[in-house]
C-alpha positions in Angstrom: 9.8 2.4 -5.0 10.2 0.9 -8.5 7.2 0.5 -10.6 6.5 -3.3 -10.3 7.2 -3.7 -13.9 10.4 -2.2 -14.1 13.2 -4.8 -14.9 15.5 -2.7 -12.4 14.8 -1.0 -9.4 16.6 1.5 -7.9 19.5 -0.6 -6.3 19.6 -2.6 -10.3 20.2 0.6 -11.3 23.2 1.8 -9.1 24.9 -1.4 -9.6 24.7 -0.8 -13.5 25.9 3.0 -13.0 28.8 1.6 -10.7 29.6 -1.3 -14.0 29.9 1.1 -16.0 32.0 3.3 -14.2 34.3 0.5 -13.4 35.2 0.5 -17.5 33.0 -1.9 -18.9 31.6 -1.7 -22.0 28.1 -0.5 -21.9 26.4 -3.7 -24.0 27.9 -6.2 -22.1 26.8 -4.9 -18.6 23.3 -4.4 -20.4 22.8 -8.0 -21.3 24.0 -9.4 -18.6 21.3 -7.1 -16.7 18.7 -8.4 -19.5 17.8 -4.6 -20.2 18.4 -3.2 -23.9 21.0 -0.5 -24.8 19.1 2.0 -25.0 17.6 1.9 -21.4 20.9 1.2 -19.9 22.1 4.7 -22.0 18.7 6.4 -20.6 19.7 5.8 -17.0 22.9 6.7 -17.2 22.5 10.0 -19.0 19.8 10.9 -16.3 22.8 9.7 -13.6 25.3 11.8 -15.1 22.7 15.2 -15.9 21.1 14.6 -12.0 23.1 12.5 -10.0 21.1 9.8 -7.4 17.9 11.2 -8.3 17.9 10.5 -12.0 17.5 6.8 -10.5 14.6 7.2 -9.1 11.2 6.1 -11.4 9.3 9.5 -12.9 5.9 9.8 -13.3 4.8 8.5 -17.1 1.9 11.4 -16.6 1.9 13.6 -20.0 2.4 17.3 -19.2 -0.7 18.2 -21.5 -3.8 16.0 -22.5 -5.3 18.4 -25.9 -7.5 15.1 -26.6 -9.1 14.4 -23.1 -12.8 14.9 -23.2 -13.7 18.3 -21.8 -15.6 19.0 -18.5 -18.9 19.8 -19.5 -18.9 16.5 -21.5 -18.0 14.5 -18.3 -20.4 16.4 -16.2 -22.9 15.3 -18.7 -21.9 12.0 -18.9 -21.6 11.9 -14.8 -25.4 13.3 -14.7 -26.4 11.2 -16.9 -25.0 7.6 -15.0 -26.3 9.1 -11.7 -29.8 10.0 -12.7 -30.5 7.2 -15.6 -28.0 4.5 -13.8 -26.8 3.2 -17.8 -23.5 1.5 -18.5 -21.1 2.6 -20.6 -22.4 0.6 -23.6 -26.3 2.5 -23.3 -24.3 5.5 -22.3 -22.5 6.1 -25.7 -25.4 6.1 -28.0 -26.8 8.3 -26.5 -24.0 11.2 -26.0 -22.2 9.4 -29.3 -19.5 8.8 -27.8 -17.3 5.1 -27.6 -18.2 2.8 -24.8 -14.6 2.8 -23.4 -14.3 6.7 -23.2 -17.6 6.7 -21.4 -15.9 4.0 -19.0 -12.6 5.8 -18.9 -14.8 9.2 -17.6 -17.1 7.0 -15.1 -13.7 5.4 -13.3 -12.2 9.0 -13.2 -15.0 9.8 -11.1 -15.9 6.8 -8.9 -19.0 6.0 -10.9 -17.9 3.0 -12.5 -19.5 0.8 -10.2 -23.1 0.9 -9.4 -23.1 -0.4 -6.2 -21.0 3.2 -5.2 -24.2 4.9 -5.7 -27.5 4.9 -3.5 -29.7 3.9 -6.4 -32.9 6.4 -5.4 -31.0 9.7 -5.6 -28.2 8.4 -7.3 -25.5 10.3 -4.9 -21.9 8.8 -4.4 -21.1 6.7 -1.5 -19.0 4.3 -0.4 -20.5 1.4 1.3 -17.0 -0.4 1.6 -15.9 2.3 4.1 -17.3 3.3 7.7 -18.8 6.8 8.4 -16.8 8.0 11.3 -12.9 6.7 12.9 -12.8 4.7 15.4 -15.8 2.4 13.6 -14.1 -0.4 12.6 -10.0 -1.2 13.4 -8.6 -3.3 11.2 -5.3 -6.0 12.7 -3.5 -8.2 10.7 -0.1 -9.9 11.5 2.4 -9.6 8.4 5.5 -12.4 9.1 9.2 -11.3 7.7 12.2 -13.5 7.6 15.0 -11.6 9.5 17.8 -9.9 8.0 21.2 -11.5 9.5 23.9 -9.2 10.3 26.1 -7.5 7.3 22.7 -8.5 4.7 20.9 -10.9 3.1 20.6 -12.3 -0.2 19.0 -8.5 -1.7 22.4 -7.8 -0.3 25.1 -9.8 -1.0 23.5 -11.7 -4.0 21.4 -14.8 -4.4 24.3 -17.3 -3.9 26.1 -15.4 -1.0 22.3 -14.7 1.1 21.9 -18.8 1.3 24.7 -19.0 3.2 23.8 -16.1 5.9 19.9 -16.6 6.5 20.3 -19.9 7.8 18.0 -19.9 11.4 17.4 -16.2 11.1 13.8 -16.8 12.7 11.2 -14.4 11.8 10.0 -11.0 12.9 5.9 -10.6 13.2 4.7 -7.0 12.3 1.3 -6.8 13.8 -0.7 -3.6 12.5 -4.2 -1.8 13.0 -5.6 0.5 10.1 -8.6 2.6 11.2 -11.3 1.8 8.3 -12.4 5.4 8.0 -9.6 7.5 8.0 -6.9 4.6 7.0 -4.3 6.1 9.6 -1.8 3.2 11.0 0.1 1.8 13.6 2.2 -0.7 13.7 4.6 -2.9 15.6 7.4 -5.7 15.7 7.6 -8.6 17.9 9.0 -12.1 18.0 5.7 -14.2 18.0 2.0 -13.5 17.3 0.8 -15.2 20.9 -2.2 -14.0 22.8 -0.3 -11.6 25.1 1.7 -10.5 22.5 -1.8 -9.5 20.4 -3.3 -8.4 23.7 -0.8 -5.8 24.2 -0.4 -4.7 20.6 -4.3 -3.9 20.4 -4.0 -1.3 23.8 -0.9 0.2 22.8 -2.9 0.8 19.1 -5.7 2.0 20.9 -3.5 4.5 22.7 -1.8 5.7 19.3 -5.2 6.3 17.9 -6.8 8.1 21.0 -3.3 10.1 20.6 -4.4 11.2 17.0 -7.9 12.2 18.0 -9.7 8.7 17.7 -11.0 8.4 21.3 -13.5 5.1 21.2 -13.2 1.9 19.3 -16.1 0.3 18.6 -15.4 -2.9 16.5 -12.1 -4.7 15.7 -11.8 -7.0 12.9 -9.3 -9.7 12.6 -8.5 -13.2 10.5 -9.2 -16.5 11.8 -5.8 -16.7 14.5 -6.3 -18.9 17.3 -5.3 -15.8 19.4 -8.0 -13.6 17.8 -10.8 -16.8 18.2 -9.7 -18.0 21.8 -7.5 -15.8 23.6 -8.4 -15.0 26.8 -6.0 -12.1 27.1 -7.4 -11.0 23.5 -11.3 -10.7 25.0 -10.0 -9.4 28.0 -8.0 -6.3 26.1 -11.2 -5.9 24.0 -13.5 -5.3 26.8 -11.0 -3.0 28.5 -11.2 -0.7 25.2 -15.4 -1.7 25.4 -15.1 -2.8 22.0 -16.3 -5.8 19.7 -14.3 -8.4 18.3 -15.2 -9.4 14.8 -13.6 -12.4 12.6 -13.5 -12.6 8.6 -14.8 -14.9 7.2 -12.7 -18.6 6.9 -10.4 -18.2 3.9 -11.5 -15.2 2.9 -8.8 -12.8 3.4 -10.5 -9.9 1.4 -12.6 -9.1 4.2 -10.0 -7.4 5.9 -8.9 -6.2 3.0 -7.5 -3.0 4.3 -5.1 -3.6 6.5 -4.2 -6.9 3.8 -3.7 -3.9 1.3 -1.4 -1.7 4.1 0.8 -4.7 4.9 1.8 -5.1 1.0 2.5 -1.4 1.1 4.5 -1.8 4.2 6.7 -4.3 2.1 6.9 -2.6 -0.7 7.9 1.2 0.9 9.5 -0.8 4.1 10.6 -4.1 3.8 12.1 -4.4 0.3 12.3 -1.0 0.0 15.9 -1.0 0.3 18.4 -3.4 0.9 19.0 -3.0 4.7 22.0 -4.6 5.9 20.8 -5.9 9.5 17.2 -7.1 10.9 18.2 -3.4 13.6 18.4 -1.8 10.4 15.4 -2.4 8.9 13.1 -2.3 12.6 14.7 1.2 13.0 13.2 2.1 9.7 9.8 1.0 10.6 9.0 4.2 12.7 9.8 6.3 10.0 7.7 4.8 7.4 4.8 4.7 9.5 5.4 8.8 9.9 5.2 9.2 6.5 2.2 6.8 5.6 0.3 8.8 8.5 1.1 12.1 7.8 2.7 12.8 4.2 1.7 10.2 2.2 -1.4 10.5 0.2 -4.0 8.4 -0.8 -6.0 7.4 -3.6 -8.5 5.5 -1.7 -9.0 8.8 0.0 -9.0 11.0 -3.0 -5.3 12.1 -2.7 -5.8 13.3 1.1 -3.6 12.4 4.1 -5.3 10.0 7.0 -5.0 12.6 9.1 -7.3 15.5 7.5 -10.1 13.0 7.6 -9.7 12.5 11.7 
């Protein structure tokens, strides 16, 4: 995946190698790409010195930091916010030190915000996030416009994809995220009716009791007439002996988790790649969902992998 403000992504990038390649003078494929010269140059040296790979976005990560503040400092300054429970700007006086380094140190260790502390001893913890899996499922329905057969417009261009995607339909990927240990499962179906939810949410309760998560006790979902009034929907939930919850009305961030897995399912599924058929891409999906479960890591989880936390 491309960082989101790179002007080319990986495909961008191929199609400028192949431009090039075809005999075209380097500046004129470059400004009609809208990149400059010199990054056009870059990514074809890396092409030529590495091959497919050299397309692929590096880490901007320095190798060495001489200037970062050292660890007793932080520890100090991590004692300090957890037994005092100063800001940054009360912080620096007192250790002599900027505001925004102090900052930069709390973030690095999940002090930054006061409500992820438990204000009489001061410990870490993280309210946002239930104690054990199986608490809380998250399931959210994520609606993609189908990919006709031979590509789209990522495909074939702007101008040609108009013509193809004329009543594609849509597919409807319905997912569950456990709260705790962030492990997914996810599915694609035509519609998002109350059978069709019904059965997603025992066949996710089946992956998760697969991975070790043998109860579920609550389930939250948006507003969806399926989720509010289904009768097959209740009747799923008290097979599983679990509690359906809603979000709020319009307030989307209350299930934020599973709103925060279906942008990464675009970005590292969807769009990851310019697929040339809707089989394609839903052949892909099982795949993905491998990795996010069981090689991907994540920050929300302090670089581990959903399933050391199971």
């Amino acid at each position: 995946m491309s960082h989101r403000n790179a002007r080319l992504t990986v495909h961008g990038r191929r199609l400028l190698v192949d431009r090039v390649c075809s005999g075209r003078p380097v500046a004129h494929v470059a400004a009609e790409m809208g990149i400059s010269r010199p990054t056009a140059h870059k990514w074809l040296r890396r092409w030529r010195s590495e091959g497919e790979s050299g397309l692929i976005d590096r880490s901007s990560r320095p190798h060495r930091t001489p200037h970062r503040t050292s660890a007793a400092i932080e520890a100090r300054i991590c004692r300090l916010r957890q037994d005092r429970k100063l800001g940054p700007a009360r912080l620096g006086p007192v250790l002599g030190m900027p505001a925004s380094t102090v900052h930069r140190v709390l973030t690095r260790h999940g002090l930054n915000r006061l409500a992820f502390l438990d204000r009489p001893t001061g410990r870490l913890i993280r309210r946002y996030e239930r104690e054990h899996p199986g608490e809380l499922i998250h399931i959210d329905v994520k609606k993609l416009g189908r990919i006709p057969d031979g590509g789209g417009h990522r495909t074939l261009g702007r101008q040609a994809g108009r013509a193809t995607r004329s009543n594609a339909g849509f597919d409807y990927v319905h997912s569950a995220v456990d709260d705790h240990s962030r492990l997914a499962y996810s599915e694609i179906h035509p519609d998002e009716k109350v059978t069709t939810c019904a059965g997603f949410l025992t066949r996710a309760a089946a992956f998760f009791h697969r991975q070790g998560i043998t109860r579920i006790e609550r389930v939250l979902t948006d507003n969806a007439w399926a989720y509010r009034k289904g009768l097959a929907w209740k009747n799923a939930l008290a097979d599983l002996g679990a509690t359906g919850k809603l979000t709020r009305p319009y307030r989307p961030q209350t299930n934020g988790k599973v709103e925060r897995f279906n942008r990464t399912l675009a970005d590292e599924w969807a769009y990851q790649r310019p697929y040339t058929s809707n089989t394609e891409r839903t052949a892909a999906l099982a795949d993905f969902i491998h990795t996010y479960n069981h090689h991907r890591c994540h920050t929300a989880l302090g670089g581990c992998i959903d399933h050391e936390r199971c």
